[in-house]
Each structure stands twice: as structure tokens, then as C-alpha cells.
N, C-alpha and C positions, 0 to 999 in steps of 0.2 A: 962414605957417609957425609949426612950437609951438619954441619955444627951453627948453628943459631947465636947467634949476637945478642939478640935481644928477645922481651918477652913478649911473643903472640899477644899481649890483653893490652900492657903497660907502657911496651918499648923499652922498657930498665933494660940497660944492658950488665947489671951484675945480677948471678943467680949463684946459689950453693948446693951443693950433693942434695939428694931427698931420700933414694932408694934405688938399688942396682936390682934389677927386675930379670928374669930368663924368659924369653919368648918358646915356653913351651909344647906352644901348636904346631910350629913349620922350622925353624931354624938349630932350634936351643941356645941359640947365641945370646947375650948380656947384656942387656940395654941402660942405660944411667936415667934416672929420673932426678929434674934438677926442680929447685922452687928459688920464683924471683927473687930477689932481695929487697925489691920495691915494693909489689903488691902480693907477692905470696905464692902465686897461681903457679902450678905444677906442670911440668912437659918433660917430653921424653927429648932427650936431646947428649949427642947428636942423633940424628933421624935419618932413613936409605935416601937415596937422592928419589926423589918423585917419581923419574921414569923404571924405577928400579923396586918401588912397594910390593909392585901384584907380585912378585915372587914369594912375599909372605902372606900369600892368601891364599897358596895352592896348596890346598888341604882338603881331605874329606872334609875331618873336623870342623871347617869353617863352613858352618851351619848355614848363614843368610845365605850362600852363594851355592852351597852344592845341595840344600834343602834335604840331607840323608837324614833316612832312622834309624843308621846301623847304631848299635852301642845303647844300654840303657839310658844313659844321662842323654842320649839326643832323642831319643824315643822322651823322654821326659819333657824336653826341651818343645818337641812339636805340641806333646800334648798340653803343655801351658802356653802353647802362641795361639794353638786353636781356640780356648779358654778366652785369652785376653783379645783378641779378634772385637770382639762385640764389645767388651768395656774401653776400648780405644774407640772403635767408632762411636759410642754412646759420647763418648770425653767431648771430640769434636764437633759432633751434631748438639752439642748442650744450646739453648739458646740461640739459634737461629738455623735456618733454612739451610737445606743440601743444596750447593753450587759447585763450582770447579774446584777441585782439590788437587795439588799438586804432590806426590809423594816422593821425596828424594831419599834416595838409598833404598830402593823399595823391595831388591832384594830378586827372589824370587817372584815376587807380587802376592802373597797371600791377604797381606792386610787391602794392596790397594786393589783387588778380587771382591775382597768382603764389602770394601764400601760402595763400588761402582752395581753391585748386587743390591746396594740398600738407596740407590738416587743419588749418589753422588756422580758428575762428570770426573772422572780423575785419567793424570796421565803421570807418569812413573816416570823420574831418573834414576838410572843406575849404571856406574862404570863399567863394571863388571860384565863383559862380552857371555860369558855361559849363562850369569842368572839373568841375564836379559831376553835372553834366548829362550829359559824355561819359564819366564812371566807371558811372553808372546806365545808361544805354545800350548802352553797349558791352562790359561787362562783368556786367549785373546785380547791379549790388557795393550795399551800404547805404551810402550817404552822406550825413552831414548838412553843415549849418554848425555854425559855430561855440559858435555860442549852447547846440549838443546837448551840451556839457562839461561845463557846470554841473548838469548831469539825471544823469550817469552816476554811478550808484551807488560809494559809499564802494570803496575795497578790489578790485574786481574786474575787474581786467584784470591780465593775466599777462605781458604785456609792452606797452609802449608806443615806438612808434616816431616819430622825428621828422627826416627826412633833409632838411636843409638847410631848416630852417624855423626852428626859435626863432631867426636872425636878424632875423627878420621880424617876429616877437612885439614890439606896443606893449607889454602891462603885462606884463614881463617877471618879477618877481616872483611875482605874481599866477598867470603861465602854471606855475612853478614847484612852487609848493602846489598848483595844482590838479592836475599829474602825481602830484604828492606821498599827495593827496587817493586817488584813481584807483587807484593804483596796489597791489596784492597784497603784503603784505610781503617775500613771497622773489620776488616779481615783478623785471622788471627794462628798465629805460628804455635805448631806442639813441638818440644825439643826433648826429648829422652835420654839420658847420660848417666852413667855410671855416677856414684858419687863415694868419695875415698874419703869423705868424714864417717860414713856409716861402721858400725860395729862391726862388721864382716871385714871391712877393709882393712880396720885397724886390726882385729885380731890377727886375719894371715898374713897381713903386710907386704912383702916380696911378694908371697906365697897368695898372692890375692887376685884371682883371676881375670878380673875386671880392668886390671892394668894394662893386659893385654898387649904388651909390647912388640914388636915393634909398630905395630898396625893400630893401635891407640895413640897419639901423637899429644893428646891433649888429659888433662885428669881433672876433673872439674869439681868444686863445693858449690855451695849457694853462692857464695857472694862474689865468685866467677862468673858465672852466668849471670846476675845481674849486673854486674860492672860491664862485662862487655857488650850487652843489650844497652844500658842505660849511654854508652861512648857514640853507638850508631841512634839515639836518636828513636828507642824504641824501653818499654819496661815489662817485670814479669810482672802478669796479673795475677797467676797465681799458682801453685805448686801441687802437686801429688806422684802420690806413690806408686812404685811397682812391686808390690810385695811378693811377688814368685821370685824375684830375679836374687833374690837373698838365698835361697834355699838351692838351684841351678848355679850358682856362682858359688856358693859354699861346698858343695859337690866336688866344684872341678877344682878348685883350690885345696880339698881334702888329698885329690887324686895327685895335683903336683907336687903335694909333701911324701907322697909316699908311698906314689904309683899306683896308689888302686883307695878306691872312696869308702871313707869310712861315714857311711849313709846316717848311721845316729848321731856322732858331732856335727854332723853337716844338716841335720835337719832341729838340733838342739841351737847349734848356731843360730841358722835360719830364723829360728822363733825370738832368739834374745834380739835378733836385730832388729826385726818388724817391731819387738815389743820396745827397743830403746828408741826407735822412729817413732811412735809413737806421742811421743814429748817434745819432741828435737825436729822430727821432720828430716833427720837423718838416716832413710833409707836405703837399705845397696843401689837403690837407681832412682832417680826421680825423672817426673815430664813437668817441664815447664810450661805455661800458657803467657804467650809472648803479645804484646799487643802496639802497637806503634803510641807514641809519646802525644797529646792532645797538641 
């Protein structure tokens, strides 16, 4: 395990306990989540060493990568990506023209499918050697690894999308400039991330599936994501909801308490927290719209 000095956002090098978390998907083993003592911001730490992650991503269970519909909750799960499919592409295409669109962590490729179907030029990164494989396949889509990041020319992509990935980002910094790097000046960055002030999060706590351990690296609020956007030289223009992902994360959170989902807390859940987001803007997951600093 690599045990961290300092804090990914702040560089504080003092943090304190926050939450001991089980990685429920592939391990079951116990991960410590700590918060800075400087700026607050939450990480799991210690963390596997880098070359040593994909171990905990060999799962059916982990949805982006094996694309299954065994089990109701991923049967659910597809039916609300195929849903939100088009209100993601709507989010991006808001105000201005289809150009090159970059999709990182793109998975199996289903979102970056839908928009290369609707005029977007798009080309996919994803680590992940099998769901790169079923994005190529199945779709015909351009997919590299990761490594194609550093090759992509200065300036030229008109938007960048990242749905539920920079959690996952080791050199998180590093991932930031190089968006930074990429990215068109009136271009504009979508960021999707779980968010642990939401009502769901608070209520299960440990028990909160969005924490995701050990394969979530990062646990993110609002003024995370804007501190570290505003450090590189970029700011959030503006904020919105994922209001499925409360009702799918309250599900699987029900299931970790108690082995099997108890569907009306988890769907009574789901509605307090959309309805406390509501005020707060504290949703199980929000997308950021990132835009470089004038």
C-alpha cells in the first residue's frame, strides 16, 4: 500500500481519520478515509500502489468495464445510462457547435457512441484493456489508453468529458493541467463525481456506496472541485445534478448493510436527497462545467 504525505488539492501534510470504508465489490478488505487538516478535502489513504489497482476492478459487478445486466440493480443501472445518454449530450452541445470531443474513462463507449451518432468528432480514453476492446468492437469508436494524452495536441478539443473518473485519477494534479493543456480556450470541461455532502452519503456513511473504496481515491464536495480547478488556472461555470444516481447508490448501499436491497428505503432515500439537493445543490453526484479562467 502507498500511504500519502500530503494532500492531493493543498499539499497539507497533516490529515485526520474520516471514515473506515470496506471495499465491497472485489476485496472486502478496509480502507481508512482521511480529511486534510488544512483544506478539509477527503482521500482514501493509504492507496494500492498504481501498478497494483486493476486488481480491484476485476469484477462482473464493475459495471463501466464489464457493461453486464446480470442482477436487477445493473439491469437498472443500464436502463438509467441509456435515459441519461441524451441529457448528457444535450448538457454539452448547450451553446455552441459539435467539434472534437474528447471522452476520458469512456468505459465501454456508450455515451462516446451516442454523441459521435449525433456530429460530434469524438475519441475515447480508457485504461482498461477489455472495455476498450468492447468500445472498438461494438461500436467502432477510437479508443486509446491512456498513455494517448500526452500526444494530443495543444488546444484542440472543444470539450472534454469525464463522468465519474477523476475520482480514480492517481496524479491528480498532473490529470488537471493536462485537461488544461487540451483543452480550446472557449472550450469546455464536464466533470461528474460522486459528492459525500449529499443526504444519501450522510445517511449510510461507511455504508455509502459512492465511496467506493479502494478504487475511489478521491471523495469530493463543491469547494473541492472548485479549489482545485481555481489552483490550475481554470473555474466552475456552473453546477448540475444527477438525480438517478441517488436512488442506484442508495440501492447498493442498502445491499451492503444487509446483503440484499431493501428497494423502498432506498427509493424513499433517493427522493429525500434529490428533494434536500434541491436547496443545497447537494446531490449524490453532481457534473461540473469547467471553463478556463479569462
Amino acid at each position: 500500500m502507498n500511504s500519502r504525505k500530503q494532500c492531493p488539492i493543498c499539499d497539507g501534510e497533516s490529515n485526520s481519520p474520516f471514515l473506515i470504508c470496506k471495499d465491497n465489490t472485489v476485496s472486502k478488505e478496509s480502507f481508512n478515509i482521511v480529511s486534510c487538516n488544512n483544506c478539509g478535502f477527503k482521500f482514501t489513504n493509504p492507496i494500492p500502489e498504481e501498478n497494483k489497482i486493476g486488481d480491484y476492478y476485476k469484477s462482473e459487478d464493475y459495471i463501466s468495464h464489464s457493461n453486464t445486466n446480470k442482477g436487477l440493480v445493473n439491469k437498472a443501472y443500464q436502463t438509467v445510462r441509456n435515459i441519461t445518454l441524451k441529457q448528457k449530450e444535450s448538457l454539452i452541445s448547450e451553446g455552441k457547435s459539435k467539434g472534437i470531443l474528447i471522452d476520458i474513462g469512456c468505459g465501454t463507449g456508450e455515451f462516446l457512441n451516442f454523441c459521435v451518432l449525433h456530429g460530434w468528432k469524438g475519441e475515447g480514453i480508457e485504461p482498461d484493456e477489455s472495455a476498450r476492446k468492447l468500445g472498438k468492437e461494438n461500436y467502432n469508436l477510437t479508443v486509446n489508453s491512456e498513455e494517448r494524452l500526452s500526444s494530443i495536441k495543444d488546444k484542440s478539443a472543444d470539450v472534454i468529458t469525464m463522468w465519474h473518473v477523476l475520482e480514480h485519477v492517481y496524479n491528480l494534479k498532473d490529470r488537471v493541467k493536462e485537461l488544461k493543456r487540451i483543452l480550446k480556450d472557449d472550450g469546455s470541461i464536464f466533470i461528474a463525481v460522486p459528492n459525500y455532502e449529499s443526504y444519501d452519503a450522510m445517511k449510510y456513511k461507511e455504508h455509502w456506496a459512492a465511496y467506493d473504496v479502494p478504487r475511489h481515491l478521491y471523495h469530493f464536495g463543491k469547494s473541492d472541485i472548485k479549489r482545485l480547478m481555481e489552483n490550475e488556472g481554470m473555474k466552475v461555470e456552473s453546477i448540475s445534478p444527477m438525480k438517478f444516481d441517488s436512488f442506484y447508490v442508495s440501492m447498493l448501499s442498502e445491499k451492503y448493510i444487509s446483503g440484499k436491497i431493501n428497494y423502498i428505503n432506498a427509493l424513499l432515500t433517493g427522493l429525500k436527497s434529490n428533494s434536500k439537493g434541491t436547496k443545497s445543490m447537494n446531490y449524490s453526484s453532481l457534473i461540473y462545467k469547467i471553463k478556463k479562467q479569462a
